[in-house]
C-alpha positions as CSV (number, residue, x, y, z in Angstrom):
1,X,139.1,73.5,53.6
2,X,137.8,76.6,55.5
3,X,139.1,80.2,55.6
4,X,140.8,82.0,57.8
5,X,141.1,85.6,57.7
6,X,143.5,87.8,59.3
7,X,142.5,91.9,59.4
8,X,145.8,93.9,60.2
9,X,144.6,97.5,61.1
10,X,147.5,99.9,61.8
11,X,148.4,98.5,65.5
12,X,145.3,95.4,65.8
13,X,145.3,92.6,64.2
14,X,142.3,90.0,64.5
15,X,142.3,86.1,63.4
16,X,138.7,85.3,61.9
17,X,137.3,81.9,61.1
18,X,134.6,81.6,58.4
19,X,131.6,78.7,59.6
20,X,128.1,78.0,58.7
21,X,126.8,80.8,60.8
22,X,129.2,83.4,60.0
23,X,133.0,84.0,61.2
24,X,134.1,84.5,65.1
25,X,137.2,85.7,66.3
26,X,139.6,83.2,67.0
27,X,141.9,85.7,68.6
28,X,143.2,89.0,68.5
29,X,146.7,91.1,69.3
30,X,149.0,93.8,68.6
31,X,151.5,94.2,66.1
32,X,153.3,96.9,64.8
33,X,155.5,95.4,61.8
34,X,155.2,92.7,59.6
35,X,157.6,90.1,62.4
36,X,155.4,90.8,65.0
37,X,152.8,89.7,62.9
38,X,154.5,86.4,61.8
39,X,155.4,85.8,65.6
40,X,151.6,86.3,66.1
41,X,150.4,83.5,63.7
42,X,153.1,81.2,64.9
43,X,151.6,81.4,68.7
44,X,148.3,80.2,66.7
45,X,149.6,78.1,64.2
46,X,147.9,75.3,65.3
47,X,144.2,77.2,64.5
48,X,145.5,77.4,60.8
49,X,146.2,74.3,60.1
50,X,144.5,72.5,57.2
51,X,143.2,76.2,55.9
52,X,143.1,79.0,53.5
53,X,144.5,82.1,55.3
54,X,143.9,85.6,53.5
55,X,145.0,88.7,54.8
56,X,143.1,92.0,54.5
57,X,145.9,95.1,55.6
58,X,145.2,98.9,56.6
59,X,148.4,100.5,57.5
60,X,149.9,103.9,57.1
61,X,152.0,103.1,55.0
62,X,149.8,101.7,52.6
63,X,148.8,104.0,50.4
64,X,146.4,104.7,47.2
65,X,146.4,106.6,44.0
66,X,144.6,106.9,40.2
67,X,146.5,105.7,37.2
68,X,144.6,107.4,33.6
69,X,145.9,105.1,31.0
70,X,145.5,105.1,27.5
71,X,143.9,102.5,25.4
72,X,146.9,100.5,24.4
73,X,147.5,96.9,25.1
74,X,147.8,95.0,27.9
75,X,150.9,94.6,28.6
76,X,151.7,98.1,27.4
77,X,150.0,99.4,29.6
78,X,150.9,97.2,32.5
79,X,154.4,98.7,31.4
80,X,153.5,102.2,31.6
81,X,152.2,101.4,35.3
82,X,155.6,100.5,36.2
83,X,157.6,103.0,34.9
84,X,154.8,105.7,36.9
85,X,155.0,103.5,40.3
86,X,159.0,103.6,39.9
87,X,159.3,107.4,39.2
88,X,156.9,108.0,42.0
89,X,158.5,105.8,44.2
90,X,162.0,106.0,43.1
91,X,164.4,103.0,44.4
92,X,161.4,101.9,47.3
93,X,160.7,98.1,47.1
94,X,157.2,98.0,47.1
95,X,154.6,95.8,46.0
96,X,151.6,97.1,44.4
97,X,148.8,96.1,42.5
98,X,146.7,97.7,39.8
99,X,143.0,96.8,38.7
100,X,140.8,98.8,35.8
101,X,137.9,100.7,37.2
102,X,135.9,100.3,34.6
103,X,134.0,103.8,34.8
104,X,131.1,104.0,32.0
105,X,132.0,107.3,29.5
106,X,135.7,106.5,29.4
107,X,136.6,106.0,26.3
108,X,140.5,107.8,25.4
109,X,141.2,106.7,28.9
110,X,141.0,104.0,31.4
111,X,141.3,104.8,35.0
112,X,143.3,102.0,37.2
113,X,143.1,102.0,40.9
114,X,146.5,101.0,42.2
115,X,147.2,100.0,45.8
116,X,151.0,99.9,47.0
117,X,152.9,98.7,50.3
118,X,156.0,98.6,51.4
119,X,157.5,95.0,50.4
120,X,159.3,94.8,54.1
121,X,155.3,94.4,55.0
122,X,154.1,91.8,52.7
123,X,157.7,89.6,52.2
124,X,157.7,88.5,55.5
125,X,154.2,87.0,56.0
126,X,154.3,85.2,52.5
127,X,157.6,83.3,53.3
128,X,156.1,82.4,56.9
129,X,153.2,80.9,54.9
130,X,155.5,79.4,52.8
131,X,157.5,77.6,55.1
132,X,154.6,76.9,57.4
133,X,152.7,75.1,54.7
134,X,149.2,77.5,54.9
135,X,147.6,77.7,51.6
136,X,148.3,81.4,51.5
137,X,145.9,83.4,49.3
138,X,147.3,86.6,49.6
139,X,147.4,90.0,51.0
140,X,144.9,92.8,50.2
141,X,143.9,96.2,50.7
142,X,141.3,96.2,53.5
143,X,139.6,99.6,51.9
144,X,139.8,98.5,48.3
145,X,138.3,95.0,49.3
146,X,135.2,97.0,51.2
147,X,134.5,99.1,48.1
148,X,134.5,96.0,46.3
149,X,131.5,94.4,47.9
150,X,128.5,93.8,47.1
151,X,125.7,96.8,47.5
152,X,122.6,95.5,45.8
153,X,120.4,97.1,43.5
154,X,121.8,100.8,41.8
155,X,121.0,103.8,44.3
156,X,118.1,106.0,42.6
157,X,119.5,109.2,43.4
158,X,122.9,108.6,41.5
159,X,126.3,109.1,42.5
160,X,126.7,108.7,46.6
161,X,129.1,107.8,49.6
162,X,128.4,105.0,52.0
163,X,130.0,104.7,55.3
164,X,131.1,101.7,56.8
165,X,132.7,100.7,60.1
166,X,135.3,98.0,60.7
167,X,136.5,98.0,64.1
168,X,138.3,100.7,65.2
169,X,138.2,103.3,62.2
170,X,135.5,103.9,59.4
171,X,135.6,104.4,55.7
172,X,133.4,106.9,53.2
173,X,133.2,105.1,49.9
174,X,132.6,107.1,46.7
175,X,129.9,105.6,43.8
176,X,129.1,106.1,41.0
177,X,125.5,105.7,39.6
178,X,126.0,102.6,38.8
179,X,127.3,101.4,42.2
180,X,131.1,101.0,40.7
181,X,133.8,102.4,43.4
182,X,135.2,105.8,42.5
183,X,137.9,106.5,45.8
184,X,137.4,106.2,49.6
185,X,138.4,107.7,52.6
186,X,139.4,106.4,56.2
187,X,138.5,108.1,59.2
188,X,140.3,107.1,62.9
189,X,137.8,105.3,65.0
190,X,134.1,105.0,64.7
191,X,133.2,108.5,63.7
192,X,129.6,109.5,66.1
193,X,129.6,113.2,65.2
194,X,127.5,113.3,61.8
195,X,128.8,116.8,61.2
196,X,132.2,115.5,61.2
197,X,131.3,112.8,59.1
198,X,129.7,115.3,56.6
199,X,133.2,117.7,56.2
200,X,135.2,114.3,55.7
201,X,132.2,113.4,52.9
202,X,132.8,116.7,51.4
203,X,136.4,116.5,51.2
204,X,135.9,113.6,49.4
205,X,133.2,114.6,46.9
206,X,135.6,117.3,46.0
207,X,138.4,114.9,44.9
208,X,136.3,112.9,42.7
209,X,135.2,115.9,41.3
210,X,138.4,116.8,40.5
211,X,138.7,113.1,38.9
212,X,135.9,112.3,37.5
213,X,133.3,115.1,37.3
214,X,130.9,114.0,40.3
215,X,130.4,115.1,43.4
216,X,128.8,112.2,45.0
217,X,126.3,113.0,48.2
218,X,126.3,111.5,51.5
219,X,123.5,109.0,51.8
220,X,121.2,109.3,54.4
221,X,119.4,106.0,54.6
222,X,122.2,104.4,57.4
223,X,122.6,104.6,60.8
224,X,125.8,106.2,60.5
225,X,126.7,106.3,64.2
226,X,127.1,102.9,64.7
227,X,127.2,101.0,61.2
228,X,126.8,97.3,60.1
229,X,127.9,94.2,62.7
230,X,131.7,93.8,62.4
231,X,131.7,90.3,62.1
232,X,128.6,90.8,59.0
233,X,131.4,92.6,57.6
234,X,134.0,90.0,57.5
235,X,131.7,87.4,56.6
236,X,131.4,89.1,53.3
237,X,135.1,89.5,53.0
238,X,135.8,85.9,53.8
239,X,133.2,84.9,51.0
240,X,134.0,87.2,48.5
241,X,136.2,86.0,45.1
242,X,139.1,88.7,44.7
243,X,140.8,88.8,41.1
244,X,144.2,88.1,41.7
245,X,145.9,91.5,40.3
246,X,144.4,92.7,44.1
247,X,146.9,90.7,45.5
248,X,150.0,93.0,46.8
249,X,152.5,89.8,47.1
250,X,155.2,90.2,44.7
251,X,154.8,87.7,41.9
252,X,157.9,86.1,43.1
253,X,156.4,84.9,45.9
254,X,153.4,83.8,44.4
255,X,155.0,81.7,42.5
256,X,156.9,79.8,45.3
257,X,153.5,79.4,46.8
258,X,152.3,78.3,43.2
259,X,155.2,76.1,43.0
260,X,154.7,74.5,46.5
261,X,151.1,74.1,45.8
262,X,152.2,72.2,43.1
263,X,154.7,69.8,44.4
264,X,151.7,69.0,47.4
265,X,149.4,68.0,44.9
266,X,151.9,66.2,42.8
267,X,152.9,64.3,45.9
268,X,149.6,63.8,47.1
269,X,148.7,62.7,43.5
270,X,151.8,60.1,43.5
271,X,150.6,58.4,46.9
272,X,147.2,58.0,45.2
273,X,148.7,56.5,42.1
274,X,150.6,54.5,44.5
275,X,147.8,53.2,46.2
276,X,146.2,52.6,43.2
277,X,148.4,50.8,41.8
278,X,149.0,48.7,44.9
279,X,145.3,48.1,45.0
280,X,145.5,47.1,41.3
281,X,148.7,45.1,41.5
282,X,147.8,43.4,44.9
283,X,144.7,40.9,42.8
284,X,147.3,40.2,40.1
285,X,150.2,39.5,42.6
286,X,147.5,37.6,44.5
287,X,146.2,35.4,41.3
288,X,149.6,34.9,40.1
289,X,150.7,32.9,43.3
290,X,147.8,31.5,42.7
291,X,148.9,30.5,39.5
292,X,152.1,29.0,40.4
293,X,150.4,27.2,43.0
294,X,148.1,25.6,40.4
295,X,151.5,24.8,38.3
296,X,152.7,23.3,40.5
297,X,149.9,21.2,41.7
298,X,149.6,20.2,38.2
299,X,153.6,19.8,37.6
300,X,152.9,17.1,40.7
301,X,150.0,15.5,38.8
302,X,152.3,15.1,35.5
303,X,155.4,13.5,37.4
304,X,152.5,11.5,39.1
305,X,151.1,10.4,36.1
306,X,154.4,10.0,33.9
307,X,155.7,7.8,36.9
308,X,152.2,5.2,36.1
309,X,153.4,5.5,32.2
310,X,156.5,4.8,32.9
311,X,155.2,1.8,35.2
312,X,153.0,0.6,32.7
313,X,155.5,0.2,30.0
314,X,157.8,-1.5,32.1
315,X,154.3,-3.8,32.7
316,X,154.0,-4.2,28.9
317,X,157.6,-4.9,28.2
318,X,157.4,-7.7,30.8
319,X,153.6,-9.1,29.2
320,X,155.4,-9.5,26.4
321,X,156.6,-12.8,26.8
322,X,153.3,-14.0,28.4
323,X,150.9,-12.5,25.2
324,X,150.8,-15.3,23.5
325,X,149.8,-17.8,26.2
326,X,147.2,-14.5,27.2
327,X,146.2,-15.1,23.6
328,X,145.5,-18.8,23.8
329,X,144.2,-19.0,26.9
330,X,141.6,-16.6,27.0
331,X,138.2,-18.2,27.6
332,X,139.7,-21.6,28.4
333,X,138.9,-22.5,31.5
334,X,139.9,-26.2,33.8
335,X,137.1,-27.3,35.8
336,X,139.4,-30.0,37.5
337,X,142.2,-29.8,39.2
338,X,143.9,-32.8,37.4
339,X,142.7,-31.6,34.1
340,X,145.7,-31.1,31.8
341,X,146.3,-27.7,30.1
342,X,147.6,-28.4,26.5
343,X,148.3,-25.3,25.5
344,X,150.1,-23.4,27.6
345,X,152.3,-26.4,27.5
346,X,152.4,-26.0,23.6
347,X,153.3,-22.5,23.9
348,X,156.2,-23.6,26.4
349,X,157.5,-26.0,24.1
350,X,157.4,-23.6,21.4
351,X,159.5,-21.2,23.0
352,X,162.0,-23.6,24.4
353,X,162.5,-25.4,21.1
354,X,162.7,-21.6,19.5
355,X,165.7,-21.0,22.3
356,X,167.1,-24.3,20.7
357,X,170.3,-23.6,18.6
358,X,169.8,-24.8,14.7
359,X,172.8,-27.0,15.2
360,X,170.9,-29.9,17.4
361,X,167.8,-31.4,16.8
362,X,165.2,-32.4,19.6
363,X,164.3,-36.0,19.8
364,X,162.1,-35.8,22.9
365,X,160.1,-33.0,25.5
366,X,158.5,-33.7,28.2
367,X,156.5,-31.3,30.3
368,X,154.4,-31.4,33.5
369,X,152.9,-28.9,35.3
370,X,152.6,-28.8,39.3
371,X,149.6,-26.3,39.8
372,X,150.4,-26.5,43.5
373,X,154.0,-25.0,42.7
374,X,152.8,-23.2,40.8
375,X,155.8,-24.9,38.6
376,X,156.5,-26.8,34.9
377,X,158.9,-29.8,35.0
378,X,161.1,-29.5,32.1
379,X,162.8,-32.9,30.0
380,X,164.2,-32.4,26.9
381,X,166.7,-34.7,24.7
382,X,168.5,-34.6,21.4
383,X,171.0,-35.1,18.9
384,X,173.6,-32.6,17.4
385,X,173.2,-32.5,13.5
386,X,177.2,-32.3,13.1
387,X,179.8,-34.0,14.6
388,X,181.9,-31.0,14.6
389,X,179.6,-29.2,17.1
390,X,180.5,-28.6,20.7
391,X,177.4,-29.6,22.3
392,X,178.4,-28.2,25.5
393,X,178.8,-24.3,24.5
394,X,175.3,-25.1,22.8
395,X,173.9,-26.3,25.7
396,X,174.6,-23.3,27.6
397,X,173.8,-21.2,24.8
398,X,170.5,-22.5,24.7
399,X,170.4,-22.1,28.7
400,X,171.0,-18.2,28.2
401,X,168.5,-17.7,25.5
402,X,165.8,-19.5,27.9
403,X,166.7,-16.4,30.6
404,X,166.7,-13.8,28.0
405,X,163.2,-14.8,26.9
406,X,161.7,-14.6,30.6
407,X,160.9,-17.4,31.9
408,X,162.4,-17.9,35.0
409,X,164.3,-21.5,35.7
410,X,166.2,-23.5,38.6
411,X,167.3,-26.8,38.6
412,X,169.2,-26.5,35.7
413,X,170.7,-30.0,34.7
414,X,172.8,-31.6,31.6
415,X,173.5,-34.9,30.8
416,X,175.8,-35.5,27.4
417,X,176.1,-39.5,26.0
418,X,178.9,-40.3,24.1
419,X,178.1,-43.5,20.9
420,X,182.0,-43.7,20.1
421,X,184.2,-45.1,22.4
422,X,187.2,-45.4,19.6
423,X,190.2,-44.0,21.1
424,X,191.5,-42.4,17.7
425,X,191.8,-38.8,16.8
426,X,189.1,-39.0,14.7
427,X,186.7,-41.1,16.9
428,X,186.8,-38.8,19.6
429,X,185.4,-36.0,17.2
430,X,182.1,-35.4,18.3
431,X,182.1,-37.8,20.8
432,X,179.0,-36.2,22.6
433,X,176.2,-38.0,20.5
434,X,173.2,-37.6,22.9
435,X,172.1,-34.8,25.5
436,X,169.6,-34.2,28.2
437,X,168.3,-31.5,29.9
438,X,166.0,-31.2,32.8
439,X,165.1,-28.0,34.9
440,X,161.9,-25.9,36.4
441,X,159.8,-22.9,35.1
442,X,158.8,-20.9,37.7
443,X,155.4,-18.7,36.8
444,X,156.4,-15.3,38.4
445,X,153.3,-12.9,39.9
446,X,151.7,-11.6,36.7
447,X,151.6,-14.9,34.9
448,X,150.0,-16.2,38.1
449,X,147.4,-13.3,38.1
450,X,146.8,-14.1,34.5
């Protein structure tokens, strides 16, 4: 994300871009109060999108001052700074912002440097930002911020003033030996008179005098006629860290912007756990259709296979009948055609006979087998063992068990004899001595494949 920088200096304001090879001006204006300033960065809005924008401010209005506060805590003293700012003041909104100096040999004490604006010049740039969606980092004292950079190694001669242009004015910065900031001074335009710039160095080495008991020379290794580059100047600015108690946005603003920061991330964090978890989800989703796929591919199978089961059994209830002639005739082969088959025809006479009700008795059974039918002629005769039996409902008694066994038959045919031909009550009981019955056995397709 790069930096934008925007340097408000009384009446000019100037929109910097930080890059690899320094900043450049992306474009400059006029504004006199804080809404022609938000109408200015709406006419660029598009150069600030996806971008930090700081603000660095110089106005006349701004203004500085020492706090001396004694070594008490924190937020004592933070207290104290308040109640000096509001009788100052009085009923002005203004923001402000207060940062220890940190001056060696102070020991009671502790000098702050305090920087305070009018709030009608901050509160209307912050809630642009705000609603614009700029990652606003804040607005700062341009002066402050220069004293705050950077001068390398400690100056030999001790305490001193540097001058440094910026634009169109020019500020004398007071150090101490040890390179810390004491106060500064502006000056309107780019000062080229030296002896001018000397009185306004004077008039400053006199205050910190007054403060902090050095009177700080003007140094004399610059060119101070014309100074360092401008945009050197703002390259340091845009890449220097400032603590945040520089920051003259009222600390209810800041925490909007904190706030909104917030709810970005913690959207932008959602859409990524979204999108992990889509990406996550999508393989399962994925292997679980998959899955049912499979099920039901194997649900197929199992209907599939309990269908042959179901067949087989059916098979195996209708073998059932045929096992025993399986049984006997395994390994007993005909080699003629003519050849008779004794045992099958046992087998058939067994079951018949077994179909036989227990109140006749069989005399005779005759059997022959067409192989070209494939068919069994059928001949059986016999006796009732009672005289009280009604050899007719035995007869078809017998025909019924023959079908419930299996075997399939046609031609089904009775004769009954009668030995009595007395005319008498008596004779006529159990007339129907003899029967015969004749009929076909038809092999069905598995005895034939058997």
């Amino acid at each position: 994300m790069g930096t934008t920088t925007l340097i408000w200096d009384h009446h000019r304001v100037a929109l910097w871009r930080a890059g690899r090879q320094g900043c450049v001006v992306l474009a400059e204006g006029v504004a006199s109060s804080a809404d022609a300033v938000v109408d200015f960065l709406e006419l660029h809005a598009d150069a600030l999108s996806i971008t930090r924008l700081r603000i660095y401010v110089d106005l006349p209005a701004l203004d500085h001052y020492l706090e001396r506060i004694p070594q008490i805590g924190l937020k004592l003293q933070k207290q104290l700074l308040e109640q000096r700012n509001q009788k100052q003041y009085g009923n002005e909104s203004r923001a402000w912002s207060a940062t220890p100096m940190h001056l060696e040999g102070e020991r009671t004490h502790q000098f702050h440097f305090v920087s305070s604006l009018p709030q009608e010049s901050v509160v209307p740039v912050a809630r642009w930002a705000l609603t614009a969606g700029v990652y606003f980092e804040g607005i700062y004292s341009l002066p402050h911020a220069l004293s705050l950079l950077p001068t390398g190694e400690p100056h030999e001669g001790g305490e001193r003033i540097q001058y440094t242009a910026l634009g169109t004015a020019g500020y004398l910065i007071a150090r101490n030996s040890g390179g810390r900031m004491l106060f500064f001074s502006r000056l309107e335009g780019t000062v080229r008179d030296h002896a001018q710039l000397e009185q306004s160095a004077r008039r400053l080495a006199l205050f910190t005098e007054q403060e902090f008991g050095v009177a700080p020379l003007l140094s004399e290794d610059q060119n101070f006629a014309g100074g360092r580059d401008e945009a050197s100047i703002v390259t340091e600015l845009c890449r220097s860290k400032l603590q945040p108690s520089l920051n003259l946005v009222p600390k209810s603003e800041q925490a909007r912007q904190l706030r909104l920061r917030l709810r970005h991330r913690a959207f932008v964090l959602c859409i990524a756990a979204a999108c992990a978890a889509v990406l996550f989800v999508l393989p399962l989703v994925e292997e679980k259709q998959n899955l049912e796929v499979e099920v039901g591919a194997l649900n197929t199978d199992l209907q599939s296979q309990t269908l042959l089961i179901n067949r087989a059994q059916q098979t195996i209830e209708q073998n059932k009948a045929y096992r025993n002639v399986i049984e006997f005739s395994r390994d007993r082969e005909t080699f003629e055609k003519d050849d008779p088959v004794p045992v099958p025809v046992l087998l058939m006479m067994k079951s018949l006979v077994q179909a036989l009700p227990d109140l006749v008795e069989l005399d005779a059974f005759s059997c022959e087998i067409d192989s070209t039918g494939p068919v069994a002629l059928i001949e059986m005769n016999g006796r009732p063992l009672s005289p009280d039996s009604d050899l007719v409902e035995i007869i078809d008694a017998f025909r019924s068990a023959v079908r419930v066994q299996g075997w399939e038959i046609e031609g089904f045919q009775s004769e009954f004899k009668s030995t009595n031909t007395g005319g008498s009550r008596f004779a006529q009981r159990g007339g129907l001595r003899q029967f015969t019955v004749s009929f076909k056995v038809n092999a069905n397709n598995k005895w034939r494949s058997l």
